[in-house]
VODRENLO-786784 format. One line per field, with one value per residue (C-alpha): residue number from 0; residue in three letters; x, y, z. Coordinates in nm, 3 decimals. Layout:
N
n: [NUM/...]
res: [ala/...]
c1: [X/...]
c2: [Y/...]
c3: [Z/...]
END
This chain:
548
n: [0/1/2/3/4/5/6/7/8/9/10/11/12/13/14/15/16/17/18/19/20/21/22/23/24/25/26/27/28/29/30/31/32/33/34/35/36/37/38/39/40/41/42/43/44/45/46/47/48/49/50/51/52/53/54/55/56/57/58/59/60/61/62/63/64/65/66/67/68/69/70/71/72/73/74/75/76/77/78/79/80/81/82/83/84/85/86/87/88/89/90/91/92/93/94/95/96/97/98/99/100/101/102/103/104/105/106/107/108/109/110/111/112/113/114/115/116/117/118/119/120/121/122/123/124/125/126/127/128/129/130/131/132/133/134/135/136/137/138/139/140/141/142/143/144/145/146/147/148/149/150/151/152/153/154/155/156/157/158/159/160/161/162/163/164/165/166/167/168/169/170/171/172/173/174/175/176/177/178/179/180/181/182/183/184/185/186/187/188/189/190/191/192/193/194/195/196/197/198/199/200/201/202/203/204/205/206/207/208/209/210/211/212/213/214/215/216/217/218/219/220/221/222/223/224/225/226/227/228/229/230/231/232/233/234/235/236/237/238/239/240/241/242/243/244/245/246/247/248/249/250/251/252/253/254/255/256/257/258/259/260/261/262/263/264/265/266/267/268/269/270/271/272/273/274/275/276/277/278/279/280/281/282/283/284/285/286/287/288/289/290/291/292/293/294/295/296/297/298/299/300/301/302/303/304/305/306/307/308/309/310/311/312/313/314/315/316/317/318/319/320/321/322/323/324/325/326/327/328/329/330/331/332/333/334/335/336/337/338/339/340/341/342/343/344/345/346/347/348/349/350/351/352/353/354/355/356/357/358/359/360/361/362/363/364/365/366/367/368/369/370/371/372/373/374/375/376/377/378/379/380/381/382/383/384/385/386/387/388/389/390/391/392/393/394/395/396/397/398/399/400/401/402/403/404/405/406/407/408/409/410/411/412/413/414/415/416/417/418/419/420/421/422/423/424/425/426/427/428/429/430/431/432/433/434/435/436/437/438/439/440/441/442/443/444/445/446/447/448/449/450/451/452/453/454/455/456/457/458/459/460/461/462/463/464/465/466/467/468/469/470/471/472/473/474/475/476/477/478/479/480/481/482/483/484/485/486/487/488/489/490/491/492/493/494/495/496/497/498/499/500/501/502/503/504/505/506/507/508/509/510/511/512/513/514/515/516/517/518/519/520/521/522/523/524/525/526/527/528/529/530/531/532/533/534/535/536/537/538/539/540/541/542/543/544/545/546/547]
res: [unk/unk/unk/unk/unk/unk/unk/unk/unk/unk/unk/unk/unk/unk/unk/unk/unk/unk/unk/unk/unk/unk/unk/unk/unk/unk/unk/unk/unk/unk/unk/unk/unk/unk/unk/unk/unk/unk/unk/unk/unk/unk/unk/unk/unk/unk/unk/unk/unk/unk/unk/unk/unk/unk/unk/unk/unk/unk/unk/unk/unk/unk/unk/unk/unk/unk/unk/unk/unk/unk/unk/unk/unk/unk/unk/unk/unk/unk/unk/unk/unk/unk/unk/unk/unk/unk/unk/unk/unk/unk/unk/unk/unk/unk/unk/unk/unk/unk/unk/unk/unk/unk/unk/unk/unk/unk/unk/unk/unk/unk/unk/unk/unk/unk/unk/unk/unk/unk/unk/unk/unk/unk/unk/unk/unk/unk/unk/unk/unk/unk/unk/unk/unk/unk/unk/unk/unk/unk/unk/unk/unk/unk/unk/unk/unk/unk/unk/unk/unk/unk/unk/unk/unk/unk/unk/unk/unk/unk/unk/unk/unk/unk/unk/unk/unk/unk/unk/unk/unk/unk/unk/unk/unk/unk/unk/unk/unk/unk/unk/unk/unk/unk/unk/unk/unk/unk/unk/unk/unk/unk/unk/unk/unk/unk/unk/unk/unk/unk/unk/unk/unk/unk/unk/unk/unk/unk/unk/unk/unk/unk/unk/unk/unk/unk/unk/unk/unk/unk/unk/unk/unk/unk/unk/unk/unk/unk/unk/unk/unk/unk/unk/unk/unk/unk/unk/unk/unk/unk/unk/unk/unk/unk/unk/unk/unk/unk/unk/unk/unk/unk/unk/unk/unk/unk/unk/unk/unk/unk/unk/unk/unk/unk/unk/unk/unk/unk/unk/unk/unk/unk/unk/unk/unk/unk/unk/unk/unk/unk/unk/unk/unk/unk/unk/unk/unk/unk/unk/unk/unk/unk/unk/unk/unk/unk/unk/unk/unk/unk/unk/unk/unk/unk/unk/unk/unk/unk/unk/unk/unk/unk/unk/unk/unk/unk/unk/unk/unk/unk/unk/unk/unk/unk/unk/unk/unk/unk/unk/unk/unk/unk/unk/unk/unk/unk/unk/unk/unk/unk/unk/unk/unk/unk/unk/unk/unk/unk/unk/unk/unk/unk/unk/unk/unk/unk/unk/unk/unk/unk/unk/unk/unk/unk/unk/unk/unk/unk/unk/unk/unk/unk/unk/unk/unk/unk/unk/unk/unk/unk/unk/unk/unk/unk/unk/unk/unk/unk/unk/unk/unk/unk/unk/unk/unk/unk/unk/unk/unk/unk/unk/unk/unk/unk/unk/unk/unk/unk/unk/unk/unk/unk/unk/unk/unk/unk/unk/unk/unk/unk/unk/unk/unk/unk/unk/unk/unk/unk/unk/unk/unk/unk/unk/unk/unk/unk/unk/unk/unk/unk/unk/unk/unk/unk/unk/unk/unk/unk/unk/unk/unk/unk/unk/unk/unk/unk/unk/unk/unk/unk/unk/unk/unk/unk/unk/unk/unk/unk/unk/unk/unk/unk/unk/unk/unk/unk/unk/unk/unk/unk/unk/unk/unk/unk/unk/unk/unk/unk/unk/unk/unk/unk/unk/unk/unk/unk/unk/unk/unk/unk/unk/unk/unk/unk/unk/unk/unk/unk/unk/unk/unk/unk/unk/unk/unk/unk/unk/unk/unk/unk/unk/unk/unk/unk/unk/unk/unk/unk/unk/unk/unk/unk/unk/unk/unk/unk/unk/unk/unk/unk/unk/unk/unk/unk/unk/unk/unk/unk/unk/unk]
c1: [0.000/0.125/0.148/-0.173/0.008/0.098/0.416/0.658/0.910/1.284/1.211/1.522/1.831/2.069/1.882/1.870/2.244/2.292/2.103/2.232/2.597/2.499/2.375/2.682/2.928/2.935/3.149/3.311/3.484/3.592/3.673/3.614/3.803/4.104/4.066/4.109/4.374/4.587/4.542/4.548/4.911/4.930/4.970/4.952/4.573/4.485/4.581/4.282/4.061/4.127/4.079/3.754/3.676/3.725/3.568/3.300/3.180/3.148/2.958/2.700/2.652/2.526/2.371/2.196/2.035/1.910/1.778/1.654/1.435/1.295/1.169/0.984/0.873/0.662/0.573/0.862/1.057/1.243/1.493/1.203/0.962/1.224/1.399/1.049/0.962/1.242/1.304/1.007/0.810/0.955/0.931/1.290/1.439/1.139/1.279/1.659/1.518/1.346/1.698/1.871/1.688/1.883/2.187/2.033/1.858/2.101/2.365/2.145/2.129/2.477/2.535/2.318/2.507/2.828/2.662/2.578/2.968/3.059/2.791/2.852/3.256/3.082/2.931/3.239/3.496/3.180/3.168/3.521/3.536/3.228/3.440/3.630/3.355/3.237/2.976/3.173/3.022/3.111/2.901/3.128/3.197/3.507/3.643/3.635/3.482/3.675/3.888/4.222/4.377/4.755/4.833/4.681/4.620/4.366/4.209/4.159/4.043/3.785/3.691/3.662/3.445/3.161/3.094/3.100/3.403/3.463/3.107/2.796/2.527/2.724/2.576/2.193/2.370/2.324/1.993/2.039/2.385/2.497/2.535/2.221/2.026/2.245/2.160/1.789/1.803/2.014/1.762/1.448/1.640/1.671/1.306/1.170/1.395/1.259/0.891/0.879/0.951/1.213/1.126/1.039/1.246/1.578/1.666/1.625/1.798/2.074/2.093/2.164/2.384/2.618/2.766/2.834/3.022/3.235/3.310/3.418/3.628/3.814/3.925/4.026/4.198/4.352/4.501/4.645/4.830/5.032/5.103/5.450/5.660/5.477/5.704/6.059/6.090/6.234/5.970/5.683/5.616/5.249/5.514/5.559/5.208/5.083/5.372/5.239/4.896/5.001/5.376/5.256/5.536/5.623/5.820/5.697/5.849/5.842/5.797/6.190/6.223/6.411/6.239/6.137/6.003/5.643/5.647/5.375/5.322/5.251/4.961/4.848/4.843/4.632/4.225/4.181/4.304/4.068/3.782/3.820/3.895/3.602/3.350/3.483/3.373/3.020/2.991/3.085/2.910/2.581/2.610/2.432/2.320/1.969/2.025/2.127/1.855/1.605/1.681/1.730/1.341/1.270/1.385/1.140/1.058/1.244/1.521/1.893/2.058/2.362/2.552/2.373/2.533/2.880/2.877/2.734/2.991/3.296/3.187/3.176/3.515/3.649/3.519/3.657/4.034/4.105/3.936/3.902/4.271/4.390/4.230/4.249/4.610/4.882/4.801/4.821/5.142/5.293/5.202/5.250/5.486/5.510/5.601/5.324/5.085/5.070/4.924/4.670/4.446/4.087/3.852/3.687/4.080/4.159/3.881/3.781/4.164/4.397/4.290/4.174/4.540/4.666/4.392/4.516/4.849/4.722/4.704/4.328/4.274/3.965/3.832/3.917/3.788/3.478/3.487/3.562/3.351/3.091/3.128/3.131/2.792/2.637/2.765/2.646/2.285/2.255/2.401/2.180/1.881/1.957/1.999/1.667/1.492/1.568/1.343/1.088/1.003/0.998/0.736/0.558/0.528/0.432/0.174/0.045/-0.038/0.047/0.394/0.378/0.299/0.543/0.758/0.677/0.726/1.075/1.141/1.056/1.266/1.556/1.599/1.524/1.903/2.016/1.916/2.101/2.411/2.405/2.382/2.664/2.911/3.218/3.456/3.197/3.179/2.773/2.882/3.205/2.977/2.730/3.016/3.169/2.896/2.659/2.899/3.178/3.038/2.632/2.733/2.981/2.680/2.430/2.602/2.670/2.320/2.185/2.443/2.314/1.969/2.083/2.273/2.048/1.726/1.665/1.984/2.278/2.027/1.755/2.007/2.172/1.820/1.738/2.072/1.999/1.670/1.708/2.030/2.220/2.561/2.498/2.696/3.001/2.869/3.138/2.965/2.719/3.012/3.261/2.979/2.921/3.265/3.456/3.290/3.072/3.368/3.584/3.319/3.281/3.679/3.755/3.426/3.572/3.920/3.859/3.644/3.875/4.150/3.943/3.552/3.680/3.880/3.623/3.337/3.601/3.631/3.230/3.221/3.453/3.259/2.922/2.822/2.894/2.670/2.391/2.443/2.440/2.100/1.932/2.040/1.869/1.600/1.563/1.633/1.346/1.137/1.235/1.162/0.807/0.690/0.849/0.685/0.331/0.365/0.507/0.169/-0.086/0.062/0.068/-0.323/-0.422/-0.257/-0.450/-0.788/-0.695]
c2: [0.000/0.335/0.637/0.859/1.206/1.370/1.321/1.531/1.561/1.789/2.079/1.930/1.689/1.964/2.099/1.736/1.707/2.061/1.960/1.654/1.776/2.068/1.877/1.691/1.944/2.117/2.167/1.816/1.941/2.222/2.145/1.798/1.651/1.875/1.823/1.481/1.504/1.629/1.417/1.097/1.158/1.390/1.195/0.857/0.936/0.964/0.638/0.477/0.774/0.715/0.363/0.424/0.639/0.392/0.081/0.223/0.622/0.523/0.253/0.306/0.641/0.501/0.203/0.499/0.652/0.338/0.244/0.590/0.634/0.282/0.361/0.708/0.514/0.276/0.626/0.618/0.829/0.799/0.557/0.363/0.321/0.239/-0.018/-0.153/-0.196/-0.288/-0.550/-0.753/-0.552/-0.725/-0.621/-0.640/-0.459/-0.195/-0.172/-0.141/0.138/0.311/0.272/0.425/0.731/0.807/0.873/1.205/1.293/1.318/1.461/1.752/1.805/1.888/2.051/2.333/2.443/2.422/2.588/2.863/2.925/2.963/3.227/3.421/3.387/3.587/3.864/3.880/3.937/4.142/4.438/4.470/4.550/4.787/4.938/5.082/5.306/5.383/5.116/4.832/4.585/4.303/3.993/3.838/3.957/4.152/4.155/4.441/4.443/4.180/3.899/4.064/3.926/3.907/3.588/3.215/3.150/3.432/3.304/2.971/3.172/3.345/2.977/2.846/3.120/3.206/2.795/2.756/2.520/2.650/2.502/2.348/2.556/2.888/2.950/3.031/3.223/3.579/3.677/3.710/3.455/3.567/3.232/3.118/3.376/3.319/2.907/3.004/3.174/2.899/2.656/2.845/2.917/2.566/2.429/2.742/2.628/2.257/2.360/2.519/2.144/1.980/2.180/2.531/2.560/2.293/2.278/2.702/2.768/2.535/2.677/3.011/2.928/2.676/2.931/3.129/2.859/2.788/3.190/3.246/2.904/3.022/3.366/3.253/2.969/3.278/3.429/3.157/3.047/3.421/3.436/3.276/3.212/3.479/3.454/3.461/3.099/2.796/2.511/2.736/2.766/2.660/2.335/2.272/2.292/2.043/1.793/1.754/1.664/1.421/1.283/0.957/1.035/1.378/1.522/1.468/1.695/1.457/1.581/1.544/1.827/1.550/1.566/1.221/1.105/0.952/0.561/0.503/0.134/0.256/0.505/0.278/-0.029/0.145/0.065/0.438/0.557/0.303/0.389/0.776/0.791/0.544/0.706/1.070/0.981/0.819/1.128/1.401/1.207/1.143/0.794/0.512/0.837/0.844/1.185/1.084/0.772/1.056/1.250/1.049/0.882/1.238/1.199/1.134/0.791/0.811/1.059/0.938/0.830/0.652/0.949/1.206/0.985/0.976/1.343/1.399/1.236/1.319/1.741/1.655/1.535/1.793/2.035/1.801/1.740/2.005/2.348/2.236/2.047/2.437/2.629/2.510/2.282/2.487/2.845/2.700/2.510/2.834/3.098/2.855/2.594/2.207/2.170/2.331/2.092/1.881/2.140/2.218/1.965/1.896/1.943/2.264/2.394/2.416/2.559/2.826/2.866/2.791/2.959/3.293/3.313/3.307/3.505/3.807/3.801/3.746/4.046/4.145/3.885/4.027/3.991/3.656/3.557/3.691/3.502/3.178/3.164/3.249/3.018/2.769/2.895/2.881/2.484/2.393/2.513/2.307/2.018/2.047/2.022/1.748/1.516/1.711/1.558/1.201/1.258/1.497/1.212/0.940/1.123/1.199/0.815/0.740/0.953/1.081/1.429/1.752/1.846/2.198/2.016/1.744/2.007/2.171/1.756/1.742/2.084/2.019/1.704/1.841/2.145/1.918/1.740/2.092/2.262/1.928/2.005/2.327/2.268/2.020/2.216/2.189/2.022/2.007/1.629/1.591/1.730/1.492/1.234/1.264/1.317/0.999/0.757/0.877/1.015/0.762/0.455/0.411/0.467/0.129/-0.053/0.127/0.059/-0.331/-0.370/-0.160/-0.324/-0.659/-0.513/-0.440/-0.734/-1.039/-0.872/-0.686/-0.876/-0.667/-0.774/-0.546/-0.272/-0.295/-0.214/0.034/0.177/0.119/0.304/0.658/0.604/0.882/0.675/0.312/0.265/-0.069/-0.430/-0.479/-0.183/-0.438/-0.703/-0.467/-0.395/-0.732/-0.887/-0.617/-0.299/-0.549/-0.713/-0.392/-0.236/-0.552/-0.593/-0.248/-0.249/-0.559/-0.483/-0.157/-0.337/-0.589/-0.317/0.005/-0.086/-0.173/0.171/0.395/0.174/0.207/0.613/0.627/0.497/0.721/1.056/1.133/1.331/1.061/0.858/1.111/1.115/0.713/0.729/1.072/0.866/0.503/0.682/0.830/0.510/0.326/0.575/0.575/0.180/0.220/0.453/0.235/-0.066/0.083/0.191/-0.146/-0.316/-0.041/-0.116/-0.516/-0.442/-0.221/-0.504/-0.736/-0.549/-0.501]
c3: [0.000/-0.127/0.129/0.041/-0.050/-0.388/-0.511/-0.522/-0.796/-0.875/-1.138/-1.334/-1.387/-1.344/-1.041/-0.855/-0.918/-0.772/-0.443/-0.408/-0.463/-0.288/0.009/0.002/-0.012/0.347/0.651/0.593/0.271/0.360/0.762/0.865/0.574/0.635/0.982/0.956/0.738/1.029/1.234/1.102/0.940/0.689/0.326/0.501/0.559/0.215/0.096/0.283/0.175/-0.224/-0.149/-0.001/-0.249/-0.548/-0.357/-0.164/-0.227/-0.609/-0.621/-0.282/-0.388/-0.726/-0.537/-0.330/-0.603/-0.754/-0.417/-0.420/-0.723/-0.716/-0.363/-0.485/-0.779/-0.529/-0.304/-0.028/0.021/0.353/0.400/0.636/0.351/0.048/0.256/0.409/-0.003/-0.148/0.110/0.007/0.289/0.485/0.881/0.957/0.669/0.793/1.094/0.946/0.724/1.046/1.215/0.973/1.013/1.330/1.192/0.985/1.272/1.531/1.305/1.241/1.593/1.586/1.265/1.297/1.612/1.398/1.152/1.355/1.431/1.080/0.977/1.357/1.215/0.889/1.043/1.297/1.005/0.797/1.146/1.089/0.707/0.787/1.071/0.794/0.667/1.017/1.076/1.277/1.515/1.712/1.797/2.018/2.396/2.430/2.132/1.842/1.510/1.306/1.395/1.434/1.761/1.934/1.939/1.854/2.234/2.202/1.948/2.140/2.455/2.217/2.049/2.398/2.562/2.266/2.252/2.610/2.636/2.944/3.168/3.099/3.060/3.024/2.709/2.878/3.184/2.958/2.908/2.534/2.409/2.046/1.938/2.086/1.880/1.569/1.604/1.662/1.291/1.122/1.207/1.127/0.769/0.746/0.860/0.624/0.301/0.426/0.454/0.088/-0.063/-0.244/-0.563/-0.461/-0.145/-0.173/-0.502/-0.603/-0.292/-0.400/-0.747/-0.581/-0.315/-0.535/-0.764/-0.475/-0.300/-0.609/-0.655/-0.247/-0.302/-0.606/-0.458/-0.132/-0.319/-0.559/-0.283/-0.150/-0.423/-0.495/-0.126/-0.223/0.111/0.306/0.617/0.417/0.675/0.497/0.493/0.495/0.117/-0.078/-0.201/0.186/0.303/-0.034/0.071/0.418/0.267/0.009/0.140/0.321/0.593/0.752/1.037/1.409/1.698/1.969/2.344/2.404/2.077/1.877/1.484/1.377/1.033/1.059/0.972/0.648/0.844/1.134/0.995/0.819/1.038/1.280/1.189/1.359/1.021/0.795/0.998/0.987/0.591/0.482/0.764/0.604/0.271/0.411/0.592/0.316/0.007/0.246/0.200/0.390/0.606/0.465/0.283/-0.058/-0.086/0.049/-0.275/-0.503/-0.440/-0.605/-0.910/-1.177/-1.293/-1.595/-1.549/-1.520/-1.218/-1.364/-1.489/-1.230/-0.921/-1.029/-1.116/-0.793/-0.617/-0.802/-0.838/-0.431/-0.418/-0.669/-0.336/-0.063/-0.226/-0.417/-0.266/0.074/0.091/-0.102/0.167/0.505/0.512/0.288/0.444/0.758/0.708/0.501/0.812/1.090/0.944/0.935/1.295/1.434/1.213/1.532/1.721/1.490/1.688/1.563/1.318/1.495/1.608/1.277/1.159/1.411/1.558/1.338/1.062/1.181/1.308/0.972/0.807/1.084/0.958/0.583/0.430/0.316/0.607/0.717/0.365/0.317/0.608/0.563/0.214/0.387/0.638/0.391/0.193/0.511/0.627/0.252/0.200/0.560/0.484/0.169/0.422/0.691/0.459/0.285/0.661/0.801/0.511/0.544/0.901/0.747/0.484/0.758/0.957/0.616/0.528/0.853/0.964/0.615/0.781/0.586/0.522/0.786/1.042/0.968/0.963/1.317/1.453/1.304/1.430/1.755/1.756/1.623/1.860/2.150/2.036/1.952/2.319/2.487/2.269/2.374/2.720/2.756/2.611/2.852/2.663/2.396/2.513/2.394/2.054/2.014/2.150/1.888/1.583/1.699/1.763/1.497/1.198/1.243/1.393/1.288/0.866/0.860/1.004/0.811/0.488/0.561/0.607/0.267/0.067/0.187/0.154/-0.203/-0.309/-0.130/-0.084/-0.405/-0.636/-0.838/-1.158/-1.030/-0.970/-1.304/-1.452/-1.240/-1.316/-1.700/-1.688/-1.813/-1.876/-2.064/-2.004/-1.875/-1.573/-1.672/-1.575/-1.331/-1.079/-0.948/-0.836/-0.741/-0.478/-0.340/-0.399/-0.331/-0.150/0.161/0.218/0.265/0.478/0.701/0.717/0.815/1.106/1.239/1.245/1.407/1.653/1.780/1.813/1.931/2.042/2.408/2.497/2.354/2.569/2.884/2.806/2.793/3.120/3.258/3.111/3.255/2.959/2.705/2.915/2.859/2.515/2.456/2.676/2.458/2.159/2.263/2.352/2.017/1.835/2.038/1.894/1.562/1.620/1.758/1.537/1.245/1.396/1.405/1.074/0.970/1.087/0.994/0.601/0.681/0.803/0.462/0.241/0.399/0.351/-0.024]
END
């Protein structure tokens, strides 16, 4: 039985590949992936990460769409209903499909909060340019218009202080928190852009907000590249800072001071690394997270998804490697130099310390800053969308009401994750939490189980056709095993492995962390509901067959 609603379909081929690149290209292009570039050993990281690339972002993401559009052609279109109907309706894959809604949901928790740093960055860097002609302001406590400070332990101080690092709760002790505010607005943009429909409110927005993403990318990266040796200090040149992203070994300043040279063995003999690259590429393509197989179940019938997926997926890495790798890693390593790469730290260290250190001694900084952060803010929007939709369809198929107040559900859901996020920010422990068990961990299991779903449930022969219809350019035979022979066993290799090695000291440091505890609980709690509601559905379609 069909969910009772009228279908919904993407004005165009160009404008589905927008959103779904669009939605795809975000904050883990341009910081996670450089992020994690850092600190999982420089070059040595990336051998895993084209690996994964070849073996498993390629062929799932075209998998995905498949999945996708068959599941919209039978009127699903949430990861709940398309597994639930391509699985024979069969309860359990039902309840995998319901499951797998968690992942979207929880990251978006998250992501809107992060979001809400890079477009408060914006307007920080966008006061000081005004200053200029007289009308300067300043968002942040304590600090002037712009983001010109003394020294990098200043701009931690100011990091640490404006997320509340410092104590729970600190964010709600002011009557009126900048960030707070600026969050508020990021996710009403987002539910807005969500309410207007996949048509009229994601795709338009995307075609707007892609070109604008490629232009800020292109000057920053501009800028970057004539900045020459900007220091006059050997070993801080644009060469330097591209070495210590693609030379699998690098230099290490031990505690002693002694200079060592990284060991490519020893990177890449820990399953840390495997697990980080492959769960980087699920996370950045939007694969096996419910986002992409959301999408694509709006594609028309008959439109392409052969050609559309790989361009999808490639355009996304053309963002992740090349502008992202350009923009965060070289300036950092040309203003800062190689041996401070190991104080670079995280994801969010680089991003919001690292480099507005070097844009305030860049010169134009303030500009370019603004144009970053920008252009953060602008991909992160198009990304949030595309994993609050994923949940918005879910409740759609399952409680056929009308999409605003679906929307005012999901809303409500979401900011119930984003207010505990907020409140448990010392350390930002809840928000590490969350990254960790729901951005690194959940996809390996979530794409074992849809490439079994794909391969035994619904056979490679059903997703070569599905692949073949609409073709513009027919996808090569050897896609189909390269995904069962080659891409499940990978998966389940590098899950195990990592596992056996790692499962027991991150289960030990949960213990030992009262907030992580928290987190595990708010996330079982939302996964039993994600089950009951799926479950209830699951029956309620079971009892309407029946009848017919």
């Amino acid at each position: 039985m069909k969910p009772s609603r009228q279908q919904e379909h993407w004005g165009s081929r160009v404008g589905v590949v927008i959103a779904v690149a669009g939605g795809a290209v975000g904050l883990g292009n341009f910081l996670r992936f450089p992020g994690q570039v850092v600190s999982y050993g420089g070059g040595a990281f990336m051998i895993p990460y084209l690996l994964s690339f070849l073996f498993i972002a390629i062929p799932l993401a075209s998998s995905e769409w498949a999945l996708g559009r068959r599941g919209g052609r039978l009127g699903y279109h949430s990861p709940f209903g398309i597994y639930y109907a391509v699985g024979n309706k069969s309860r359990f894959w039902g309840l995998c499909g319901g499951l797998s809604g968690l992942t979207p949901l929880v990251i978006s928790m998250y992501y809107i909060i992060v979001e809400a740093w890079c477009l408060l960055y914006a307007l920080q860097y966008l006061g000081g340019l005004l200053d200029h002609c007289g009308l300067g302001f300043s968002l942040l406590n304590e600090v002037k218009p712009g983001l010109l400070l003394d020294s990098s332990s200043e701009y931690g101080s100011l990091f640490e202080s404006f997320t509340g690092m410092n104590a729970d709760g600190s964010l709600f002790k002011n009557a009126v928190s900048p960030l707070a505010v600026v969050t508020l607005v990021c996710a009403a943009a987002n539910f807005y852009l969500i309410y207007r429909g996949v048509s009229k409110g994601i795709e338009r927005f995307s075609k707007i907000v892609a070109p604008l993403v490629l232009i800020c990318s292109f000057v920053v990266i501009a800028r970057i590249l004539t900045l020459g040796n900007p220091t006059g200090t050997p070993g801080q040149s644009l060469i330097d800072g591209l070495g210590f992203m693609w030379n699998p070994t690098r230099e290490i300043v031990l505690e002693s001071g002694e200079i060592v040279r990284s060991s490519v063995f020893d990177s890449l003999s820990n399953p840390e690394v495997w697990l980080a690259a492959t769960a980087q590429l699920f996370f950045t393509v939007s694969i096996c997270l419910g986002a992409t197989c959301s999408y694509a179940s709006y594609v028309k019938p008959n439109e392409d998804v052969a050609l559309s997926s790989v361009t999808a997926t490639v355009a996304n890495e053309f963002c992740e490697v090349v502008l992202g790798g350009l923009m965060a890693i070289p300036p950092a390593v040309m203003f800062l130099g190689i041996q401070a790469a190991d104080k670079f730290g995280s994801t969010f260290s680089l991003g919001f310390i690292v480099l507005p250190n070097v844009f305030g001694q860049m010169p134009a900084g303030q500009f370019f800053g603004f144009l970053f952060f920008t252009l953060l803010f602008c991909a992160a929007i198009t990304s949030s969308m595309s994993i609050i939709q994923p949940t918005l369809a879910l409740f759609q198929d399952a409680l056929r009401i009308s999409r605003t107040v679906c929307v005012l559900l999901v809303s409500l859901v979401v900011l119930s994750g984003t207010a505990f996020v907020c409140w448990f920010t010392k350390d930002l422990a809840a928000l590490d939490a969350f990254d960790f068990w729901l951005a690194n961990f959940a996809p390996f299991l979530g794409g074992v189980f849809q490439t079994i779903l794909i391969v035994r449930v619904w056979k490679l022969s059903n997703l070569q056709k599905e692949w073949d219809s609409g073709a513009i350019v027919k996808l090569p035979r050897f896609f189909g095993p390269i995904i069962k022979y080659v891409s499940l066993p990978y998966l389940a290799a590098i899950f195990a492995f990592w596992c056996y090695k790692n499962l027991k000291g991150r289960v030990l440091d949960v213990a030992e962390n009262d907030v992580a505890q928290y987190s595990l609980i708010f996330i079982a709690a939302l996964a039993v509901g994600l089950l009951a509601l799926s479950w209830i559905v699951i029956e309620r379609w079971k009892k309407e067959e029946r009848l017919k």
